[in-house]
Each structure stands twice: as C-alpha cells, then as structure tokens.
C-alpha positions in Angstrom: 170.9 5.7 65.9 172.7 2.5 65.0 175.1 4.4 63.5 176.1 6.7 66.4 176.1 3.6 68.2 178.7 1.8 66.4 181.0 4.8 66.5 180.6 5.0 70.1 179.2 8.3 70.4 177.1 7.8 73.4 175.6 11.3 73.0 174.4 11.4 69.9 173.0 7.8 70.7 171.3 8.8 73.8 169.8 12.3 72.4 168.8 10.4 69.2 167.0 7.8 72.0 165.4 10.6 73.5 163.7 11.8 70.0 162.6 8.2 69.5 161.0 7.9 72.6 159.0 11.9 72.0 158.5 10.5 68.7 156.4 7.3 69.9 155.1 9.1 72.5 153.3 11.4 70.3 151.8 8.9 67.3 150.5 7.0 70.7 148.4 10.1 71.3 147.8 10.7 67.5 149.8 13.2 66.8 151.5 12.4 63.2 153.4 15.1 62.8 157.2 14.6 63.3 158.5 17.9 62.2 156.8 19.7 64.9 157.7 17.4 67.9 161.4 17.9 66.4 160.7 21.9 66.3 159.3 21.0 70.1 162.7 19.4 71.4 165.0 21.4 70.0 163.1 24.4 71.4 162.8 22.4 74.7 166.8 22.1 74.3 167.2 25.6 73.5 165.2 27.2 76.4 167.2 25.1 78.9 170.4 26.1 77.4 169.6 29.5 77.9 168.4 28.7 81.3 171.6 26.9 82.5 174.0 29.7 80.8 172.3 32.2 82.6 172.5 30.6 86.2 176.1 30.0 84.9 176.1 26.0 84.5 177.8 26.6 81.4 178.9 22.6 81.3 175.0 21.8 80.9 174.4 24.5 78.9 177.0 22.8 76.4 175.2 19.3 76.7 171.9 21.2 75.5 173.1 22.6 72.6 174.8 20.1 71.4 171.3 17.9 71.9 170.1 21.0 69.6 172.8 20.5 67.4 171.8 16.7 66.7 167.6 17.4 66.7 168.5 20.1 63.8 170.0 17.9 61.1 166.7 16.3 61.1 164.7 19.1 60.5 164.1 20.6 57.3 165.9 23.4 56.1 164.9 27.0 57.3 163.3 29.2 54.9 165.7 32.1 53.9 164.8 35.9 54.1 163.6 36.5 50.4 161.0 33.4 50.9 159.9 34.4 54.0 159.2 38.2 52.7 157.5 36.7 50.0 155.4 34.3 51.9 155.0 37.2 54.3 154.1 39.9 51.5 151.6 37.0 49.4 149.5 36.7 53.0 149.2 40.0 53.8 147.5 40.7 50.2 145.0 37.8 50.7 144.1 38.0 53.9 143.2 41.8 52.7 145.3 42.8 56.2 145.8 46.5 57.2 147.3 46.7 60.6 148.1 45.2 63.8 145.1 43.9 64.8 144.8 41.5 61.7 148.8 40.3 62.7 147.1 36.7 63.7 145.6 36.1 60.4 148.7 37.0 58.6 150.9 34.4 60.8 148.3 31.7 60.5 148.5 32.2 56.8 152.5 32.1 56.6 153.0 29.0 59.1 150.9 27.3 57.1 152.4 27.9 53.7 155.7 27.3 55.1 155.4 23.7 56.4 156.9 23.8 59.4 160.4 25.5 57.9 160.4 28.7 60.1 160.1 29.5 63.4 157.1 31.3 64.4 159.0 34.2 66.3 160.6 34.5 63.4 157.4 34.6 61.5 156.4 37.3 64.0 158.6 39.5 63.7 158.8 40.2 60.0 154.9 40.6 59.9 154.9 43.4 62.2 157.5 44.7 60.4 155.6 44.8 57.6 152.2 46.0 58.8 
C-alpha cells in the first residue's frame, strides 16, 4: 500500500485500503483465513462489474475490474486443467462416488485439497462432467 501510495496511484491505494479494512474486519470476528476474504472481494468486484455492464454503466464497470485486477495479484495462483482433473478424478475414487447425487461429496473433497486455488464453479462444473 505504501508503495502505491508513493507512486501516486490513488486507486490501487484506495482498493488495497479497502482489503485492509475486509481483512481486519474479519480476524475481529475470527475468521483467519485471508485467502478466502480475498476470493470474497474479488467475487464481490466481479458481480458488480457484471451488474454495472449490464445496466450499461460501463465507466463503473471499469472501476470494478480493475479493483479485481489489484485483489488477484494477491491471490494464489489458480490451479490449471490437468491438476484440477486430477484432483477431480483422485475424489471421485475415494469418496467411492457414482452419480449425481454424491456431486457434494466430490466438491467438498476437491475444495479442500485445493487450498483455496480454484473457484468453486469451476470445481462444479468439471465434476459433473465427470460423473
């Protein structure tokens, strides 16, 4: 932040401000886990972006992804396809599942091997592909 700051980049600064402030916020209430209030903002950021490009605000909908821009570079990288077909494949063989209806075990499993480095749509989507 001190950084941004000292370039002058008042948006960086102020979104960076922003994280701080979610980031406080939730170790007050006990939650210690920064990766996922980081996957919260920039999802926060993305949804609005969305919102504001469809009603045609396309000015705000510029100021929210660039927020998403900043909140990404400190996120961890996302797991690639092969990984997440192998996380995917590995959970579907111990949690013994054979259709649909066991989908929820199979996700459980995968976001919880993968640390926080996919999205859970993501996640999802390749399970019920591959059930």
């Amino acid at each position: 932040m001190t950084a941004a700051m000292k370039a002058g980049d008042r948006d960086r600064a102020g979104t960076l401000r922003m994280v701080l402030s979610e980031l406080l916020k939730a170790a007050k209430e006990g939650d210690a886990d920064e990766v996922a209030v980081l996957r919260r903002e920039r999802k926060r950021r993305n949804d609005a972006r969305e919102a504001f490009a469809g009603a045609g605000r396309e000015q705000l909908a510029a100021k929210e992804a660039a927020e998403s821009a900043v909140i990404e570079d400190y996120l961890p990288a996302e797991l690639g396809e092969e990984e997440l077909d192998g996380l995917v494949r590995a959970a579907i063989e111990r949690t013994g599942a054979a259709g649909p209806k066991d989908m929820g075990r199979v996700i459980k499993e995968v976001l919880a091997g993968a640390q926080g480095r996919v999205d859970g749509r993501r996640v999802s989507a390749r399970v019920k592909e591959l059930l």
